[in-house]
Structures are given as structure tokens and as C-alpha cells.
KOLVOLO-807357 format. One record per residue (C-alpha): residue in three letters; residue number from 0; x, y, z. Coordinates in nm, 4 decimals. Example, Ala and Ser with C-alpha at 12.3 -4.5 7.8 and 13.67 -1.06 7.14 Angstrom:
2
+--------+-----+----------+----------+----------+
| residu | num |       xx |       yy |       zz |
+--------+-----+----------+----------+----------+
|    ALA |   0 |   1.2300 |  -0.4500 |   0.7800 |
|    SER |   1 |   1.3670 |  -0.1060 |   0.7140 |
+--------+-----+----------+----------+----------+
END
This chain:
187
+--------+-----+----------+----------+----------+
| residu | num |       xx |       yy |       zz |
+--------+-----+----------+----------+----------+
|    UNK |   0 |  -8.6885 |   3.1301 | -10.7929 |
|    UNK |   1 |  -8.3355 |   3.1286 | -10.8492 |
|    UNK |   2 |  -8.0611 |   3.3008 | -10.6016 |
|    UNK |   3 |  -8.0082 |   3.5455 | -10.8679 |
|    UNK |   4 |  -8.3865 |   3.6655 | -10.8570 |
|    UNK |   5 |  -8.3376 |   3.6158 | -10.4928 |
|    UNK |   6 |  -8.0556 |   3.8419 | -10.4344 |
|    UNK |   7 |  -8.2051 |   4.1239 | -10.7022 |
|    UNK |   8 |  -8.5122 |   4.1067 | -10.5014 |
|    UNK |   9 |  -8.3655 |   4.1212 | -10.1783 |
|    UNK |  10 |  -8.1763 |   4.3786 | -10.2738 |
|    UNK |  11 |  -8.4810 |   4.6137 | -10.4628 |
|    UNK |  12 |  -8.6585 |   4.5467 | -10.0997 |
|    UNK |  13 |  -8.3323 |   4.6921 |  -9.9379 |
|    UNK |  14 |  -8.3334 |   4.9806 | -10.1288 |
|    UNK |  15 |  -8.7389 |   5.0921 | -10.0492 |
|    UNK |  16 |  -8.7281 |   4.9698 |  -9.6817 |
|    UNK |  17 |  -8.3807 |   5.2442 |  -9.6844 |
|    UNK |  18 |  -8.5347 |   5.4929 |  -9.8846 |
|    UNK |  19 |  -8.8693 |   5.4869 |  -9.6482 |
|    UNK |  20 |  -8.6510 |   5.5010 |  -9.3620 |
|    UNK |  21 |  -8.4911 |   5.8569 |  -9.5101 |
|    UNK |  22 |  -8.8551 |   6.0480 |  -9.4618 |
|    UNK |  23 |  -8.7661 |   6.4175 |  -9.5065 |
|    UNK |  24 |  -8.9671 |   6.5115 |  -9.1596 |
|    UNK |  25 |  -8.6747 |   6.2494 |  -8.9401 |
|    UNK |  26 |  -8.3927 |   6.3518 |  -9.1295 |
|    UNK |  27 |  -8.1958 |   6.1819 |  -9.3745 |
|    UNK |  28 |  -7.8425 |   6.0754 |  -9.1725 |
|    UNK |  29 |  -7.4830 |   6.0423 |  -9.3121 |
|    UNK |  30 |  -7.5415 |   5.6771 |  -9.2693 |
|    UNK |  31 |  -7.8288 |   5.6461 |  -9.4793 |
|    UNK |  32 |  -7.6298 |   5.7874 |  -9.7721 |
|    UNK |  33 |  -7.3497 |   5.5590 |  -9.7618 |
|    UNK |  34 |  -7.5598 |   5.2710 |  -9.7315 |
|    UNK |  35 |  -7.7816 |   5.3743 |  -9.9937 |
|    UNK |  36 |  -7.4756 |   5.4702 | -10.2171 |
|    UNK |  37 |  -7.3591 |   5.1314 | -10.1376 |
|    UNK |  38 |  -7.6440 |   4.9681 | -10.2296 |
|    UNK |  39 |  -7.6725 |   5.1502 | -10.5674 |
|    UNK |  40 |  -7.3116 |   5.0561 | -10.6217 |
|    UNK |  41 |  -7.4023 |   4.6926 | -10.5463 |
|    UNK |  42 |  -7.6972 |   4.7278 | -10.7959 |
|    UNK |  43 |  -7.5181 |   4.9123 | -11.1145 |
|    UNK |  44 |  -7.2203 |   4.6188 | -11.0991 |
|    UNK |  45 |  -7.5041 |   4.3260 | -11.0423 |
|    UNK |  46 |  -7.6874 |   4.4822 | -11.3400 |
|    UNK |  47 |  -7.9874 |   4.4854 | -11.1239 |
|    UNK |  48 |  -8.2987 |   4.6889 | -11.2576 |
|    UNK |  49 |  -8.5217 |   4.6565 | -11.0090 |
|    UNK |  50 |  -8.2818 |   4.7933 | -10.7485 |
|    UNK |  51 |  -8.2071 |   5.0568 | -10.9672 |
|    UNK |  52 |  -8.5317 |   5.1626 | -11.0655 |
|    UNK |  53 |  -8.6473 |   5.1529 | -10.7034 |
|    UNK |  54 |  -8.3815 |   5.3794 | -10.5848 |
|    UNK |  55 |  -8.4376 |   5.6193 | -10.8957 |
|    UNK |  56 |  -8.7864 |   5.6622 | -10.8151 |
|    UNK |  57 |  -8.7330 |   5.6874 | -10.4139 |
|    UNK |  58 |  -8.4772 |   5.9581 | -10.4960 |
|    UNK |  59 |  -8.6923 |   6.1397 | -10.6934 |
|    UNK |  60 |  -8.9288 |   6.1043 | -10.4572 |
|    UNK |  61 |  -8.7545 |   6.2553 | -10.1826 |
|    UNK |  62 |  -8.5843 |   6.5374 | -10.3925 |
|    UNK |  63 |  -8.9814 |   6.6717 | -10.4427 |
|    UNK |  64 |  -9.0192 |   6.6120 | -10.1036 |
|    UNK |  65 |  -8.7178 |   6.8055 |  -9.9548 |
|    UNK |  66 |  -8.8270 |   7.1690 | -10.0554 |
|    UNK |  67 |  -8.5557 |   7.4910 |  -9.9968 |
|    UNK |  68 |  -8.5957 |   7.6394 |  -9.6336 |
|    UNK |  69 |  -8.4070 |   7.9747 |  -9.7336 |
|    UNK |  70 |  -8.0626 |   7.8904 |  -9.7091 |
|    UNK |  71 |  -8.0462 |   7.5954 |  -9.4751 |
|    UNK |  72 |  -7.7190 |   7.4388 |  -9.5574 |
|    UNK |  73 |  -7.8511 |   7.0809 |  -9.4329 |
|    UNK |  74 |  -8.1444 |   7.0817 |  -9.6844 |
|    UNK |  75 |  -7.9108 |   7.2459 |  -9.9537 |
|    UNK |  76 |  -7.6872 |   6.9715 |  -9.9032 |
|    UNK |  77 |  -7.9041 |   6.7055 |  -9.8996 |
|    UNK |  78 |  -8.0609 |   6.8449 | -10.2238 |
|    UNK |  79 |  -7.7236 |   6.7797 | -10.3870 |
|    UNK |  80 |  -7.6081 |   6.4548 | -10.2554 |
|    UNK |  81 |  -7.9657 |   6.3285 | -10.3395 |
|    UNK |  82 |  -7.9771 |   6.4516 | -10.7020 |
|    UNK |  83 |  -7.5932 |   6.3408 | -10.7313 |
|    UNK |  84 |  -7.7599 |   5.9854 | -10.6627 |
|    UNK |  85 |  -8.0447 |   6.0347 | -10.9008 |
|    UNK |  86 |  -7.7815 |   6.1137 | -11.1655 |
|    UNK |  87 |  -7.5930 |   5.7843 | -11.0511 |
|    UNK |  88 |  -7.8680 |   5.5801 | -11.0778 |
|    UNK |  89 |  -8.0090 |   5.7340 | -11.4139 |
|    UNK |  90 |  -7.6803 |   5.6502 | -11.5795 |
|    UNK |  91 |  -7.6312 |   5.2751 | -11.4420 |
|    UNK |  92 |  -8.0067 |   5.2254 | -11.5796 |
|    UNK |  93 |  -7.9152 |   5.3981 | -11.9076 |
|    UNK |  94 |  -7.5693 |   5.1419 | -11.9093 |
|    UNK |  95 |  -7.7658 |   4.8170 | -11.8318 |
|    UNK |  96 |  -7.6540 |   4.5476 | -12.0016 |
|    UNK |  97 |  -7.8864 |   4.3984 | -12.3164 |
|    UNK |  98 |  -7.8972 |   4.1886 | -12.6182 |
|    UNK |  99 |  -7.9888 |   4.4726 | -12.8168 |
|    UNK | 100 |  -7.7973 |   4.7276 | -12.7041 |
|    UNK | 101 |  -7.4401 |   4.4931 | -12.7561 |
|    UNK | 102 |  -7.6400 |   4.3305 | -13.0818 |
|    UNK | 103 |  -7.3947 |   3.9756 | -12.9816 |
|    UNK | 104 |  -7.4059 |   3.7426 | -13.2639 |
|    UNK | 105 |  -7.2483 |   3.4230 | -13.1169 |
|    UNK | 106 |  -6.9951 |   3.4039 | -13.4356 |
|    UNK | 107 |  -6.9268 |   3.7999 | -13.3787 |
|    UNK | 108 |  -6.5956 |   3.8848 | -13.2579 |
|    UNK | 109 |  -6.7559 |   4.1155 | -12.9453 |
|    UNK | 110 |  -6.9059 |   3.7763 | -12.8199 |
|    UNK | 111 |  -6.6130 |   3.5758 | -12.8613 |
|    UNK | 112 |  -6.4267 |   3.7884 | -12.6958 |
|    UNK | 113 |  -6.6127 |   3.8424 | -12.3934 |
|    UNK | 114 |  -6.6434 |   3.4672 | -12.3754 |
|    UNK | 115 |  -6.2616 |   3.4338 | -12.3742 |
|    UNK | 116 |  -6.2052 |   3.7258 | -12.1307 |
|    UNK | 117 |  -6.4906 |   3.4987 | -11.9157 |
|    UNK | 118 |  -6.2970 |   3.2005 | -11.9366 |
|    UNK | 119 |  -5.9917 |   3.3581 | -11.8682 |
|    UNK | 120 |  -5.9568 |   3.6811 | -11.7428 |
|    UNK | 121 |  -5.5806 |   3.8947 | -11.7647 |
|    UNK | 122 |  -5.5831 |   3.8225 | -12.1431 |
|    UNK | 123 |  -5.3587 |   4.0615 | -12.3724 |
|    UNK | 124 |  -5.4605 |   4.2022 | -12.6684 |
|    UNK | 125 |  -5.1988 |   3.9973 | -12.8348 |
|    UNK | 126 |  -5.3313 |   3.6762 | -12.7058 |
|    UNK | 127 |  -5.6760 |   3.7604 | -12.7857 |
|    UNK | 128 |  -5.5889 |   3.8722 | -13.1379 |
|    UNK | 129 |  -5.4572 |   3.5015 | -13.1598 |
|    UNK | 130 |  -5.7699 |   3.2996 | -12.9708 |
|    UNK | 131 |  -5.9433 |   3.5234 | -13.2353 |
|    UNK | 132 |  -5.7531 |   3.4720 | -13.5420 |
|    UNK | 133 |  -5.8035 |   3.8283 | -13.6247 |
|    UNK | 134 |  -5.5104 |   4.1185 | -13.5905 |
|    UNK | 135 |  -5.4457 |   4.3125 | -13.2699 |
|    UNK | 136 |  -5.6252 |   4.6537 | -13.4434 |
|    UNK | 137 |  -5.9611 |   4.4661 | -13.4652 |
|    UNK | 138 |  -5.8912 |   4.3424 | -13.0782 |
|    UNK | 139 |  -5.8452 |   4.6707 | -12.9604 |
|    UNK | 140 |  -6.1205 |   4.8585 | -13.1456 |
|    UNK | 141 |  -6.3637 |   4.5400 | -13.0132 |
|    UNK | 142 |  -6.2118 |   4.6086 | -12.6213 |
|    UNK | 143 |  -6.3196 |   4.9653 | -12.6852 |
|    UNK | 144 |  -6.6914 |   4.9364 | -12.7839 |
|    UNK | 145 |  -6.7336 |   4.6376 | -12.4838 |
|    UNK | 146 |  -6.5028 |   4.8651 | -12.2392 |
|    UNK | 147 |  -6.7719 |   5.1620 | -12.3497 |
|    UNK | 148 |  -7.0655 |   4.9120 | -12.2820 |
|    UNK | 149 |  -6.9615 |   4.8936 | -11.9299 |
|    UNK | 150 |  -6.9145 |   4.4799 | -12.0080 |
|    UNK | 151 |  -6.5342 |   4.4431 | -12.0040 |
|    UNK | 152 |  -6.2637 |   4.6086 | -11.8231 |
|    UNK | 153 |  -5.9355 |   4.7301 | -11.9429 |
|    UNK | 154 |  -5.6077 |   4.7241 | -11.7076 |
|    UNK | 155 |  -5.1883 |   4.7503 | -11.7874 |
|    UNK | 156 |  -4.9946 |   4.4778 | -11.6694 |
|    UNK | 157 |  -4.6459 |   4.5986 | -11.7692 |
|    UNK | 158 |  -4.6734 |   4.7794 | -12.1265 |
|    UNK | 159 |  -4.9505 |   4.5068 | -12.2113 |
|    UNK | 160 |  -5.3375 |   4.5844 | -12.2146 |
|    UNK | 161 |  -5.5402 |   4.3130 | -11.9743 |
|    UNK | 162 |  -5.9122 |   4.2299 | -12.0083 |
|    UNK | 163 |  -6.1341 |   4.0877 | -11.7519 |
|    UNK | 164 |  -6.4852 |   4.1072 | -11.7934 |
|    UNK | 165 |  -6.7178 |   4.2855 | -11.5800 |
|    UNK | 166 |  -7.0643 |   4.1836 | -11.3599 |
|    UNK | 167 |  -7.2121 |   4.2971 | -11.6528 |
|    UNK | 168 |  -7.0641 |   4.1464 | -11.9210 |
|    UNK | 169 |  -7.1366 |   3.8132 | -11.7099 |
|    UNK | 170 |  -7.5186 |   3.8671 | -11.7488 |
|    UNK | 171 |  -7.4672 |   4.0316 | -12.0753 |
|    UNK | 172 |  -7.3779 |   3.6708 | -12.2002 |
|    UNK | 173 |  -7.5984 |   3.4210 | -11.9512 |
|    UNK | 174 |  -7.8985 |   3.6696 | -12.1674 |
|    UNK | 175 |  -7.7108 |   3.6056 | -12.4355 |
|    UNK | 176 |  -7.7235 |   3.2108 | -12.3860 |
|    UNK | 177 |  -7.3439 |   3.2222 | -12.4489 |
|    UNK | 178 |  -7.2191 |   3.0915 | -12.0432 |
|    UNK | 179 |  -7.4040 |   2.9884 | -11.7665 |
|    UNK | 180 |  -7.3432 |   3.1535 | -11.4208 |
|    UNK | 181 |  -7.0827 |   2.9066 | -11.3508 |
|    UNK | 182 |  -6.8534 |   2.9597 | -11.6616 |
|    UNK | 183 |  -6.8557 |   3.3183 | -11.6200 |
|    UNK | 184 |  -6.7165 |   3.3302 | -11.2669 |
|    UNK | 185 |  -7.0446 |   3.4214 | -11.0755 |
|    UNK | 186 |  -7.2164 |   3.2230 | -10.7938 |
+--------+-----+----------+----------+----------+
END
């Protein structure tokens, strides 16, 4: 198994064991939110399904759970903060990273760009537009369908547009057979 499985394992396993801990009948502590919030966090940038599919369906587990007592603030609260993380973790699962989704032909200019931004993160438009040989309108309409994918992130570094790619866009080409983990920064 390789550290990647590992670590999405691990971390799928973290999530339940939390989740268990956070029984309606003991109370579910400030704590446990952050740390579960962390976790989920951890998940949604690692692209990791498992962990987020584990935590949707503890969540939603819990929410049926945790019926109204009148108007006990505590359980109203905890109602919210636990469907405001089975909204988080809905929307990471519907942003996962896939071929299909992203459609990367190798040749397209969506997967040579990513690759660049891999290689070399802090790229311009302008310099992409050149590594790409296309012009710096089909750069920027590219950066916004991968920055709307959730694989590349935009930043301003003077009055200049900077890409780096994103923990997503990192598995989004090791799937797509375009980098290994090494080339595209992760351990």
C-alpha cells in the first residue's frame, strides 16, 4: 500500500473514530468541531473520498440523531454547525478532482498548463501564454475553467496574475498519468 492510501486511510479512520466519539447522548464539544472541521479541511485539499464520504455520512448521521428539544440553544446550535459541515463536505465531494470531469487530453492546453504551473509554480499569464505558444486570452480563459475546477489557484503579484496549482490539481494529473507525486511537489 502506498503512503498515499496510507494517509487517506488513516485519515477516513480519523474521521469515524471522531465522529463515534461525538454520540448525541455525551455531547458533542467545541473541540470535536474544530478537529473534525480540520480534518474535513485536510480531506477536501488531499482530494480524499473516503474521508469525505465518511464524514458526510457520520454527519448525517448525527443530524437524524440530534432531534429539537423545544428551544434548547445547544441542540439548535449544534443542528447548524453540523449541517454547515454536511454542506462542506457535500460540496468538496461534488469538487473532487477526475479525468472526466477536467476531460485532460495530454496535448490540451488545460493539461499543459497545469503541468507547467506543477513544474513551476508563480507563473504569469504572460509567461504561460509563451510556454504555451498560444495568446494571453486563451491563458486566462484556461486559468478560469481549472481555477473553477478547484485544480489551480490564482494570486496578484504586482499587477500580474500568478498560478500555482492546487492538492488537487496534483492528483488531478498523477490520475491523469501526466506527473508522478514527485514532479508535482507532493511527498
Amino acid at each position: 500500500m502506498s503512503e498515499q492510501e496510507s494517509a487517506r486511510r488513516d485519515r477516513a479512520t480519523e474521521v469515524r473514530d471522531l465522529i463515534d466519539d461525538m454520540q448525541v447522548d455525551y455531547g458533542m464539544s467545541d473541540e470535536c468541531f474544530s478537529s473534525l472541521g480540520m480534518l474535513i479541511t485536510d480531506a477536501s485539499l488531499a482530494a480524499d473520498e473516503p474521508a469525505l464520504r465518511t464524514a458526510h455520512d457520520g454527519l448525517r448521521r448525527l443530524y437524524g440523531q440530534l432531534v429539537p428539544e423545544g428551544d434548547n440553544p445547544k441542540v439548535v446550535e449544534q443542528r447548524g454547525r453540523l449541517l454547515g459541515l454536511i454542506d462542506v463536505t457535500f460540496w468538496a465531494l461534488r469538487r473532487l478532482p477526475s479525468g472526466l470531469r477536467l476531460k485532460l487530453d495530454p496535448q490540451g492546453h488545460a493539461a499543459r498548463f497545469l503541468t507547467e504551473i506543477a513544474r513551476e509554480p508563480g507563473l504569469s499569464n504572460e509567461q504561460l501564454a509563451e510556454r504555451l505558444d498560444v495568446d494571453i486570452t486563451e491563458v486566462s480563459r484556461v486559468g478560469r475553467k481549472l481555477l473553477a475546477s478547484g485544480v489551480a489557484w490564482k494570486g496578484r503579484q504586482w499587477r500580474h496574475n500568478v498560478w500555482t496549482i492546487t492538492p488537487r490539481g496534483a492528483v488531478c494529473l498523477e490520475q491523469a498519468g501526466l506527473v508522478d507525486a514527485q514532479d508535482s511537489g507532493r511527498d
